[in-house]
Wavefront OBJ file of the C-alpha trace (Angstrom):
o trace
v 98.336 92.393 93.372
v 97.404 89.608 95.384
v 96.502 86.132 94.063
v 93.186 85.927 95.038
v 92.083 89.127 93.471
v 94.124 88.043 90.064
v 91.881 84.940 90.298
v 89.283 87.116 90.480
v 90.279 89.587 87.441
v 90.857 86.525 85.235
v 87.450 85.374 86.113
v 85.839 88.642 84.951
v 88.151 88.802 82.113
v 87.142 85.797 80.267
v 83.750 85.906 81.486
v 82.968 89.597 79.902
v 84.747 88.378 76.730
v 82.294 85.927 76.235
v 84.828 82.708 76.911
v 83.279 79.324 78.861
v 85.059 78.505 81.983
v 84.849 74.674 81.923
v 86.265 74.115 85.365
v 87.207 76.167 88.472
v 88.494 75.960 91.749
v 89.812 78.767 94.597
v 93.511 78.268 92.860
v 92.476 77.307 88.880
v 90.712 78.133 85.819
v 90.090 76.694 82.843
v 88.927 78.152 80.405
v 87.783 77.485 76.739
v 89.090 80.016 74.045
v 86.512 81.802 71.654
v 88.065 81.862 68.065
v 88.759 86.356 68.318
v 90.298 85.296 72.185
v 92.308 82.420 70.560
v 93.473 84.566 67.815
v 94.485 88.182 70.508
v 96.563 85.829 73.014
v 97.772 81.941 71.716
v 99.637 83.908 69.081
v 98.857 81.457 66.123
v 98.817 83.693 63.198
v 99.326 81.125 60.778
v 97.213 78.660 61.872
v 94.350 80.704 61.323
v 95.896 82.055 58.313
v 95.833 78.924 56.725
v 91.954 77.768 58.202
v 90.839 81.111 56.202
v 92.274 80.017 52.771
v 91.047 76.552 52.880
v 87.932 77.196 54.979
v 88.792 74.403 57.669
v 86.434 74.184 61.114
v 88.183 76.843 63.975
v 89.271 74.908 67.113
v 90.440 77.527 69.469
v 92.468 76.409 72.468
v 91.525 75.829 75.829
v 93.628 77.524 78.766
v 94.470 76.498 82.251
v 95.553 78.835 84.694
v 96.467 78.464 88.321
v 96.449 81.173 90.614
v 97.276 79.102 93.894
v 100.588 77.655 93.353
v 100.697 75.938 96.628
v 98.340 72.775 94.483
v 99.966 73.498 90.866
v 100.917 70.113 90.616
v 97.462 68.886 91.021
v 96.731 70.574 86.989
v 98.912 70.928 84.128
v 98.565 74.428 82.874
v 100.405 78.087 83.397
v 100.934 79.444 87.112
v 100.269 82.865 86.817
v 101.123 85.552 89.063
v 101.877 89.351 89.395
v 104.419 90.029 86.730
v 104.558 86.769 84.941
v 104.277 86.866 80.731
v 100.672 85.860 80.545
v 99.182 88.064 83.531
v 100.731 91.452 81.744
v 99.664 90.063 78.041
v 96.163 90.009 79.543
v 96.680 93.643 80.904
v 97.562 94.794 76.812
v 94.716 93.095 75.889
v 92.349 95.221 77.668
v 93.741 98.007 76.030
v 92.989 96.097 72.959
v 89.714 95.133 73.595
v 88.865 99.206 74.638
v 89.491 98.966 78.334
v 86.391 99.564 79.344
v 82.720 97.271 80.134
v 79.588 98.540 81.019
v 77.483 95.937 83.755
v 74.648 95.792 85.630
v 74.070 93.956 89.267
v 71.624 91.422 88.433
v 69.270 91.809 90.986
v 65.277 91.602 91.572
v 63.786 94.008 92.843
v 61.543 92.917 96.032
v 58.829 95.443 95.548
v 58.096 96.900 91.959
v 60.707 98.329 90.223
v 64.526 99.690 91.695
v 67.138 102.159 90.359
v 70.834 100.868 89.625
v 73.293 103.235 90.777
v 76.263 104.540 88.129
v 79.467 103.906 89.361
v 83.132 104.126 87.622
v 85.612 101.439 88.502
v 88.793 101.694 87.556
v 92.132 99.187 88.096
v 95.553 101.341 88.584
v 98.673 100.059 88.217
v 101.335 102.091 90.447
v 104.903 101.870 89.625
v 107.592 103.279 92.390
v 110.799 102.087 90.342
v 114.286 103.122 90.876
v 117.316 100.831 91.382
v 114.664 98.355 92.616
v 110.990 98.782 91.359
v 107.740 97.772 93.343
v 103.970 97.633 91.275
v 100.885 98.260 93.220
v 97.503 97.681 92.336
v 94.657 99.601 93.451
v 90.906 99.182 92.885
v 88.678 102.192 92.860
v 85.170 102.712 92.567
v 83.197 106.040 92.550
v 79.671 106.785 93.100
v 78.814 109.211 89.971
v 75.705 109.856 92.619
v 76.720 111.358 95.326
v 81.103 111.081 94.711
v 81.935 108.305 97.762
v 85.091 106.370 96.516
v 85.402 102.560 97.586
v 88.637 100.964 97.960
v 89.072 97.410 97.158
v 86.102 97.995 94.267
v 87.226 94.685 91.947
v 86.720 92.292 95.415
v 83.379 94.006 95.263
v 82.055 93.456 91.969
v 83.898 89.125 92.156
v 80.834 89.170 94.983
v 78.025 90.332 92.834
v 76.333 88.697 89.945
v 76.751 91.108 86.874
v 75.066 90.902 83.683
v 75.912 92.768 80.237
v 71.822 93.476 80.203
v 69.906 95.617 82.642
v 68.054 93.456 84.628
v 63.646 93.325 84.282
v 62.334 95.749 86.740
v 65.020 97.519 87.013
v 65.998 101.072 85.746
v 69.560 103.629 85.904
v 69.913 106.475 87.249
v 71.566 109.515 85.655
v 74.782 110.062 86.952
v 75.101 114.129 88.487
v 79.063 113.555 87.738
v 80.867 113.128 84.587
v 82.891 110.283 83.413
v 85.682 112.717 82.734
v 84.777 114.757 86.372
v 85.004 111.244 87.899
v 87.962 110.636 86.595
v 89.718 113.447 87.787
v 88.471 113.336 91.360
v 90.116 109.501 91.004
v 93.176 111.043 90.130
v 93.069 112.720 93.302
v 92.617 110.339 94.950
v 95.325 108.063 93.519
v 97.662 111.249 94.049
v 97.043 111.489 97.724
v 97.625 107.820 98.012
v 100.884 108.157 96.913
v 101.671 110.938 99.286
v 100.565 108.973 102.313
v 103.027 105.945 100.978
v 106.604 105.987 103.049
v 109.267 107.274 100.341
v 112.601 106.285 101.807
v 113.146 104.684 98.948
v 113.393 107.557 96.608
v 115.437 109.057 99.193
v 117.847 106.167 99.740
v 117.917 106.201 95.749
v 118.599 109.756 95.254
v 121.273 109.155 97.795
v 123.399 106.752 95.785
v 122.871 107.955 92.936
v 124.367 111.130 93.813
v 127.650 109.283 95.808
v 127.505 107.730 91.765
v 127.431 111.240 90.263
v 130.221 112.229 92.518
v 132.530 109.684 91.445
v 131.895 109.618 87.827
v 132.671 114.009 88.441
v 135.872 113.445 90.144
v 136.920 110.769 87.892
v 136.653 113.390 84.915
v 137.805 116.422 87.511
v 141.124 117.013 85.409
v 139.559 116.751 82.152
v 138.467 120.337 80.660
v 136.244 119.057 78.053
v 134.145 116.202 78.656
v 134.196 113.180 76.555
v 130.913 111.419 75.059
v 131.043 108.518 77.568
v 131.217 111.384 80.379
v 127.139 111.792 79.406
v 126.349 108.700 78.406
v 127.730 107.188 82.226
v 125.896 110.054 84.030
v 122.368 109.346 81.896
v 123.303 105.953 82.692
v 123.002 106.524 86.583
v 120.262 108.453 86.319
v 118.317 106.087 84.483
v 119.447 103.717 87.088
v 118.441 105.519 90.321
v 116.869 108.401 90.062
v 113.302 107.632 91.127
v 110.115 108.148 89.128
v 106.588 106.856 90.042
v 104.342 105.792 86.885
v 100.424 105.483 87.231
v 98.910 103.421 84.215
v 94.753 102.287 84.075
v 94.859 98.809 83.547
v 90.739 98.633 82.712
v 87.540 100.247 83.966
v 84.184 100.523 83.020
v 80.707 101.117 84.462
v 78.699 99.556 86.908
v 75.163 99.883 87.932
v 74.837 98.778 91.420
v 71.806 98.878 93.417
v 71.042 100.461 96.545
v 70.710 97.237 98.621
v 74.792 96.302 97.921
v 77.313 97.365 100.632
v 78.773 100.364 98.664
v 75.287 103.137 99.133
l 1 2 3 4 5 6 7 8 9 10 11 12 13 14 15 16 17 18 19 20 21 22 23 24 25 26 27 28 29 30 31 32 33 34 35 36 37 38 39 40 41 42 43 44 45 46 47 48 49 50 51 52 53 54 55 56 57 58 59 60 61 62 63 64 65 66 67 68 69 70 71 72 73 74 75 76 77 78 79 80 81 82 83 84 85 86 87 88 89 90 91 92 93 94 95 96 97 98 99 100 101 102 103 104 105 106 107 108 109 110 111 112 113 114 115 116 117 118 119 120 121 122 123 124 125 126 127 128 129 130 131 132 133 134 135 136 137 138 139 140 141 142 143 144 145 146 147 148 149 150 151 152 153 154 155 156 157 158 159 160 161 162 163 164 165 166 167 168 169 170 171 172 173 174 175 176 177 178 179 180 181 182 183 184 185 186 187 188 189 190 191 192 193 194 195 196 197 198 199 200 201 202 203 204 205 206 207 208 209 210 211 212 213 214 215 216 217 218 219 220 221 222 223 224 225 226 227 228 229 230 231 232 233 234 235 236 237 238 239 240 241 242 243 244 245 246 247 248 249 250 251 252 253 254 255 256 257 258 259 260 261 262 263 264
């Protein structure tokens, strides 16, 4: 995940949950803290423990995050990146919040009225982890029209203006596939992805750990029965190398995109 479009994810974030951004630049945020967002991520449980007993005024927190650590010393605030604490408590918190938004392109229509087209976005995290382990994300978006699939889908939707409300003049059209249809043709997507990846890594993996396996076996070669730590060291190796690839949503939602945007 690349700064830019984590600049871009934490700009959508705290916009669709309703939090002020005070101040911006290509490389920060800041960003003022509604009291239920102050509460899910500053972890202060007993300060507003205590303001609900005595009935005190809320003051949530304001954040600053940089994204472009090239000018962090220009702000005081938290450089976040892929895989630091913040950036992955963000990612539970969508899961928290219900994954999911529903948004509509605000745009005016030129002549009369205009349909919004359904689409389903969805951010996946891919995880190819062995002895070493490398995250990907991809950003999909699927036409519930007519079932195109556009890459890069989250740089799409930082361009447009989005509102929670469907715009005057404007009306949806019924998607012909399913949420759950869309999903799975997604999943295919995501699964042929995977297969077009290079996997010399698995292989170099599998390799080692079976020179491991071979060692740990003629270490115990003259022992008929096997001792505990026998299992526990090959599960150990295993654990270690043998290569797996994970595929988690991060969020998603629904987006109603006119016809005019890049993606008909």
């Amino acid at each position: 995940m690349q700064q830019v479009e984590i600049h871009h994810f934490l700009k959508r974030y705290f916009t669709s949950t309703n939090c002020n951004i005070l101040n911006q630049t290509p490389g920060m945020l800041q960003v003022q803290l509604t009291i239920e967002m102050d509460k899910l991520l500053m972890n202060r449980p007993f300060y507003w423990h205590y303001l609900e007993k005595t009935g005190g005024t809320p003051n949530p927190m304001q954040l600053t995050l940089i994204t472009d650590q090239t000018n962090s010393n220009e702000y005081k605030g938290e450089v976040i990146h892929f895989g630091s604490p913040r950036l992955h408590q963000i990612f539970r918190s969508v899961q928290t919040l219900g994954g999911h938004i529903r948004l509509f392109e605000d745009f005016i229509p030129t002549n009369g009225t205009a349909p919004l087209q359904p689409w389903l976005g969805i951010n996946v995290k891919i995880s190819y982890e062995a002895n070493q382990k490398k995250d990907e994300i991809i950003s999909l978006g699927l036409n519930l029209i007519h079932g195109a699939v556009f890459t890069n889908f989250q740089e799409l939707l930082s361009s447009l203006p989005l509102t929670p409300v469907i715009p005057d003049y404007c009306f949806t059209l019924s998607p012909l596939i399913t949420v759950n249809s869309g999903l799975k043709r997604v999943e295919r997507f995501i699964e042929n992805h995977i297969n077009r990846q290079d996997h010399s890594w698995a292989t170099d993996a599998t390799n080692i750990m079976n020179e491991h396996l071979s060692l740990l076996d003629a270490f115990y070669e003259d022992v008929e029965e096997k001792p505990e730590s026998y299992y526990s060291e090959q599960a150990g190796i295993k654990e270690m190398y043998e290569p797996i690839i994970r595929v988690n949503i991060v969020n998603g939602g629904l987006f109603y995109l006119s016809q005019q945007t890049l993606v008909n």
